[in-house]
C-alpha positions as a printed NumPy array, in Angstrom:
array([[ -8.091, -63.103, -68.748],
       [ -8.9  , -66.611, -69.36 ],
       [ -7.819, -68.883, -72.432],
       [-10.963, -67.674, -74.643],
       [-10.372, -64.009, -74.053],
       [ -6.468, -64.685, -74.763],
       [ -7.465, -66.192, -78.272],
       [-10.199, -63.634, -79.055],
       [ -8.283, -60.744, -78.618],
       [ -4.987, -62.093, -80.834],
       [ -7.453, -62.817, -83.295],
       [ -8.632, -59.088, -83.337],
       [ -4.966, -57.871, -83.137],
       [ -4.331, -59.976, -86.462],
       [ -7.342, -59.183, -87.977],
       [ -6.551, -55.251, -87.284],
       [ -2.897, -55.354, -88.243],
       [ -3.533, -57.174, -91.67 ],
       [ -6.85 , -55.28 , -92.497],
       [ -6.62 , -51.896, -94.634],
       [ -7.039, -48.384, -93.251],
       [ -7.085, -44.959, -94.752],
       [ -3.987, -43.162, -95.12 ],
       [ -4.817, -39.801, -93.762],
       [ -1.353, -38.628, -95.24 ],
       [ -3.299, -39.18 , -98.686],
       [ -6.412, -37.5  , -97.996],
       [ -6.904, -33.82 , -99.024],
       [ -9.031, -31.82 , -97.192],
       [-10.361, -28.263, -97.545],
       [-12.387, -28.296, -94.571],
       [-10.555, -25.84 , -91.556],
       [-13.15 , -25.328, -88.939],
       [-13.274, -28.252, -86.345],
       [-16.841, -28.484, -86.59 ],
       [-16.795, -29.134, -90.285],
       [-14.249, -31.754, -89.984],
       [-16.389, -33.214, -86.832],
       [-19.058, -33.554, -88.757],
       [-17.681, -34.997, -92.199],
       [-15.312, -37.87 , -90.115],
       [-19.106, -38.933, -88.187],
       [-17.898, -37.576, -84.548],
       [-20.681, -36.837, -81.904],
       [-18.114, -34.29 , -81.04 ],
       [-19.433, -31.978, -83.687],
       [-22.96 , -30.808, -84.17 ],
       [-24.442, -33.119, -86.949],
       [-23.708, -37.013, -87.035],
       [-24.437, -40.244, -89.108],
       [-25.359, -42.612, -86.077],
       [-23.012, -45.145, -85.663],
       [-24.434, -47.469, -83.905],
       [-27.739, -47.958, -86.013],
       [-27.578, -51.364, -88.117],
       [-30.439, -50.597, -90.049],
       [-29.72 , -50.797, -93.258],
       [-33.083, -48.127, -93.563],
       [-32.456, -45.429, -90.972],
       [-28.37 , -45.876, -90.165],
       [-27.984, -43.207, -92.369],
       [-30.29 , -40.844, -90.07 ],
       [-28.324, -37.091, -88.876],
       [-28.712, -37.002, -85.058],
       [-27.51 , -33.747, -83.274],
       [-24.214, -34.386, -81.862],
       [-22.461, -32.559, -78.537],
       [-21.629, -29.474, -79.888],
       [-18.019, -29.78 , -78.247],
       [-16.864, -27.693, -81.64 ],
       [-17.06 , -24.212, -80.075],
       [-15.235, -24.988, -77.374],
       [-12.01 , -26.817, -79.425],
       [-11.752, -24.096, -81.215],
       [-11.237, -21.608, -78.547],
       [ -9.267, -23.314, -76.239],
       [ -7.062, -25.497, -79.001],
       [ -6.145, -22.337, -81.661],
       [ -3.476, -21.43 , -79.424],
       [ -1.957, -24.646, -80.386],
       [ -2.957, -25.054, -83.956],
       [ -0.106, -24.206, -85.569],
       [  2.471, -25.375, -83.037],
       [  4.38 , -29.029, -83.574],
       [  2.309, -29.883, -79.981],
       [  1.547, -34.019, -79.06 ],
       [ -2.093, -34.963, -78.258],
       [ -3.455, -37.781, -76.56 ],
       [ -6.939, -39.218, -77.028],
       [ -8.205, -41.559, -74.394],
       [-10.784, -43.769, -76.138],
       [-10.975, -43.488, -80.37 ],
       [-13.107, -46.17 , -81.09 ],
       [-13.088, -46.46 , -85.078],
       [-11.046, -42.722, -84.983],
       [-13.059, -39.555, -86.24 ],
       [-11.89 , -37.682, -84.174],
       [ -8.399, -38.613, -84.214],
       [ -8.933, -37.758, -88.027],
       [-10.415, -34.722, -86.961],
       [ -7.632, -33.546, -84.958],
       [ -4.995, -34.868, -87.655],
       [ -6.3  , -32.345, -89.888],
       [ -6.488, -29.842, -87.774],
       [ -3.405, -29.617, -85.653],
       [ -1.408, -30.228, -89.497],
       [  1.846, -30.524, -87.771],
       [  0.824, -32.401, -84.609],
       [  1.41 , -36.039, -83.61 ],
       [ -1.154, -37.655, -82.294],
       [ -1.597, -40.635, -79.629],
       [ -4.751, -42.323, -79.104],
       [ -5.526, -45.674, -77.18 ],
       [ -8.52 , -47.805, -77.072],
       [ -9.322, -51.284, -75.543],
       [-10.884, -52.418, -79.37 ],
       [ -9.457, -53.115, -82.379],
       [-11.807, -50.772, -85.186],
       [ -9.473, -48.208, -85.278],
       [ -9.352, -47.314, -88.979],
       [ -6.652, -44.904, -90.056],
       [ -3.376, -44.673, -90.717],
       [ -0.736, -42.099, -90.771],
       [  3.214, -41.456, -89.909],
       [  1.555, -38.559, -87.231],
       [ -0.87 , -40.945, -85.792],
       [ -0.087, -43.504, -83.585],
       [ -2.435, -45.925, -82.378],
       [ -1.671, -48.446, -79.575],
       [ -4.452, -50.903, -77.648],
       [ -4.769, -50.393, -74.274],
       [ -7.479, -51.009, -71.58 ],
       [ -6.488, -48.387, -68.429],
       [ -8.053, -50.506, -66.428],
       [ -5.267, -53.092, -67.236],
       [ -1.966, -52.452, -65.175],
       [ -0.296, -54.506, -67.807],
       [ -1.359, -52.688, -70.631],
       [ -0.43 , -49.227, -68.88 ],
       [  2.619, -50.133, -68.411],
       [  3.421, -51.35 , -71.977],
       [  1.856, -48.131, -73.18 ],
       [  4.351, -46.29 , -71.137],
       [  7.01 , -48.203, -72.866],
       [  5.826, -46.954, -75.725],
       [  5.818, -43.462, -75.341],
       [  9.416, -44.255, -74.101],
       [ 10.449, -45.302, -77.321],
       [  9.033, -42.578, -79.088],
       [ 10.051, -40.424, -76.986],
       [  6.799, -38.559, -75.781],
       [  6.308, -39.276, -72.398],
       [  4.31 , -35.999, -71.935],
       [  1.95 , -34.539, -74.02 ],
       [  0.635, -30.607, -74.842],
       [ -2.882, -31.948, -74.919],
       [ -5.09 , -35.132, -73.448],
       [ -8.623, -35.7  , -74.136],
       [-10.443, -38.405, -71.761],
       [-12.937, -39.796, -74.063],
       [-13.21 , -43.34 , -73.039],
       [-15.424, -45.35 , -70.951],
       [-17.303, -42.281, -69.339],
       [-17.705, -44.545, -66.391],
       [-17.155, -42.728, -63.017],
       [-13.987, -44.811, -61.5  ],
       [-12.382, -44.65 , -64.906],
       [-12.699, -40.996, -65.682],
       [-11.079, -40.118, -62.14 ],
       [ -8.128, -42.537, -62.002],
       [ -7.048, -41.96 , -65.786],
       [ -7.121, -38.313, -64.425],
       [ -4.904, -39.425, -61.523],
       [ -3.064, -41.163, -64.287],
       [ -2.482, -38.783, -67.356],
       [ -2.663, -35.195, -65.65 ],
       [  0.67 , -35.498, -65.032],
       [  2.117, -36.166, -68.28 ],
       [  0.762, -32.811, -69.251],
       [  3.209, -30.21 , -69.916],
       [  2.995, -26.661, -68.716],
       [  0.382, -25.061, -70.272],
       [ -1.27 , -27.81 , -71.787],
       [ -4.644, -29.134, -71.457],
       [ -6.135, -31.818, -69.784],
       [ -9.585, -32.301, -71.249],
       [-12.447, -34.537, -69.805],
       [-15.441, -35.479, -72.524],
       [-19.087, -36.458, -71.317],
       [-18.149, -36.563, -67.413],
       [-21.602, -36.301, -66.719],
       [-22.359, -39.436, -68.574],
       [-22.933, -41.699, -65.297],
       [-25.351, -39.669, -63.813],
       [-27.693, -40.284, -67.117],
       [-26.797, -44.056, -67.77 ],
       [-26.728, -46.622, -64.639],
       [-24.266, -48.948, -66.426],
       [-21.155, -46.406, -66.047],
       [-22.206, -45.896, -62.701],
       [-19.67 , -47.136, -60.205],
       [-20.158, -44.656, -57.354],
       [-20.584, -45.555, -53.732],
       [-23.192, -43.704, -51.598],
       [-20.325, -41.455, -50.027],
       [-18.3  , -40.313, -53.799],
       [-19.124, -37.081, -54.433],
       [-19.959, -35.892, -58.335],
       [-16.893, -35.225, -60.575],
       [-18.615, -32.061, -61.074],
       [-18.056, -31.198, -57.346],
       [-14.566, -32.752, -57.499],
       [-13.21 , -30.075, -59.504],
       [-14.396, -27.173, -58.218],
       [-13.   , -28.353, -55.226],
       [ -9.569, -28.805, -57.25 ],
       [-10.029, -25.509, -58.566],
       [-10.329, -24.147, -54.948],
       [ -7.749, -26.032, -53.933],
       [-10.032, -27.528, -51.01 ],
       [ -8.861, -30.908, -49.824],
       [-11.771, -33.726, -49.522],
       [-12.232, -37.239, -48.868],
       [-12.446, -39.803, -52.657],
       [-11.722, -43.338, -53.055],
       [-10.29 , -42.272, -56.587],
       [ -8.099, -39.295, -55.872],
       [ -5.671, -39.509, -53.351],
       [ -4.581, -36.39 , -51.028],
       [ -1.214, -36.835, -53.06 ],
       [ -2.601, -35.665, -56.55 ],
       [ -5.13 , -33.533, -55.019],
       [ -2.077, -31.306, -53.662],
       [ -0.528, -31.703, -56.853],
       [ -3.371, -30.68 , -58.708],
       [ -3.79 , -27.907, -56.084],
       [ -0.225, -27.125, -57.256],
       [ -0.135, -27.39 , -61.138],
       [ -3.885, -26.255, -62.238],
       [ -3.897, -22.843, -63.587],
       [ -7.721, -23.297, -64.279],
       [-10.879, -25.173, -64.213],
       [-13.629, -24.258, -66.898],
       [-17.046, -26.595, -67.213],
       [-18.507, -26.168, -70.506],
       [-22.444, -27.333, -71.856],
       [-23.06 , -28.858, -74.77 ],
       [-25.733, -29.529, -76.945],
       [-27.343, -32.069, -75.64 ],
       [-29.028, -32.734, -72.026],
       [-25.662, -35.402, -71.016],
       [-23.054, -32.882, -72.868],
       [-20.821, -31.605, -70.155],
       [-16.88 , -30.99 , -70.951],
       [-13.863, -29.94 , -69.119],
       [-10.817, -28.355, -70.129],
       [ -8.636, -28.285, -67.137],
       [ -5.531, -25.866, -67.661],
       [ -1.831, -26.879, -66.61 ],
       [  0.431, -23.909, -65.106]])
């Protein structure tokens, strides 16, 4: 990181920490069904969203069809609903769905990390921490962190970062671990690269992430740059179950990989 970089990002980090957020622990909500509070924070996880990324003053406001990942929290997350569990979210951007899930899991604490500084909430449940996985450094001070809040393993994980191939496997590598038994391990848009060229990273010999795990889930060894023969036994080991779901859209695959 050169000097420029070094004096961007402190500005950010100043601009974040003095700049006001919502207070989630204020806001009342009557909304229970995840899709319903996908949809009113503006998260493509849910079925109907405000697009964010339109700065047209004229058609920002448009509804676009989100993923439709909705169903599929529901089922596999009302086990935990009620339960005082720890969740992870890999990637939060400005936080929807970190808002989402802090209304939803009402006695859950929440981690998220992201490698920006628009993350707009605030609450004593959520705690948000910047961090680029790519960045050893960073890791490592995130680690610290859980340390001192003593939550070094979590009941559920959600990848939804970069969605580019490299970093999708080695935050798996990463993170499965720190699952605890029973949790889930959940993997958002891993399809994404095969759609977009920029978040592809493969080399002419990688084999689809879609192909990696059904290979984990039948515990059949292969050759990968990102997963080493290590966590593949591991995984061979400590994965009750495998299930790819579709979404809504053509690019809306999602995995919820169970821990024994």
């Amino acid at each position: 990181m050169n000097l420029k970089e070094i004096i961007l990002k402190f500005y950010k980090k100043l601009i974040f920490n003095f700049k006001k957020k919502i207070n989630l622990d204020l806001k009342k909500i009557d909304l229970i069904l995840l899709n319903e509070l996908f949809n009113y924070f503006g998260t493509d996880k849910g079925t109907a969203v405000k697009n964010p990324y339109n700065k047209d003053i004229n058609t920002s406001e448009k509804i676009l069809i989100g993923h439709g990942y909705a169903k599929f929290y529901e089922s596999y997350f009302h086990p935990f609903k009620d339960k005082e569990i720890r969740l992870l979210e890999i990637g939060t951007w400005k936080g929807a769905s970190v808002a989402s899930f802090y209304h939803y899991f009402k006695k859950g604490i929440i981690f998220c990390i992201d490698r920006n500084y628009k993350f707009q909430f605030y609450s004593k449940r959520v705690n948000f921490f910047y961090c680029d996985t790519r960045n050893n450094k960073d890791i490592i001070k995130f680690e610290n962190f859980l340390t001192n809040k003593n939550s070094k393993f979590f009941d559920i994980i959600i990848d939804d970062g970069s969605h580019i191939y490299s970093d999708i496997l080695s935050n798996f590598q990463r993170f499965f671990k720190k699952i605890n038994s029973g949790g889930l391990y959940v993997i958002e848009d891993f399809n994404h690269y095969k759609y977009y060229p920029h978040l592809d990273d493969s080399s002419n010999d990688s084999l689809d992430i879609d192909v990696l795990l059904k290979l984990l889930k039948n515990k059949k060894n292969f050759e990968s740059h990102n997963l080493s023969k290590d966590f593949q036994n591991f995984c061979f080991n400590n994965i009750e179950e495998i299930i790819i779901e579709k979404g809504l859209q053509i690019d809306s695959y999602i995995a919820f990989i169970k821990k024994k």
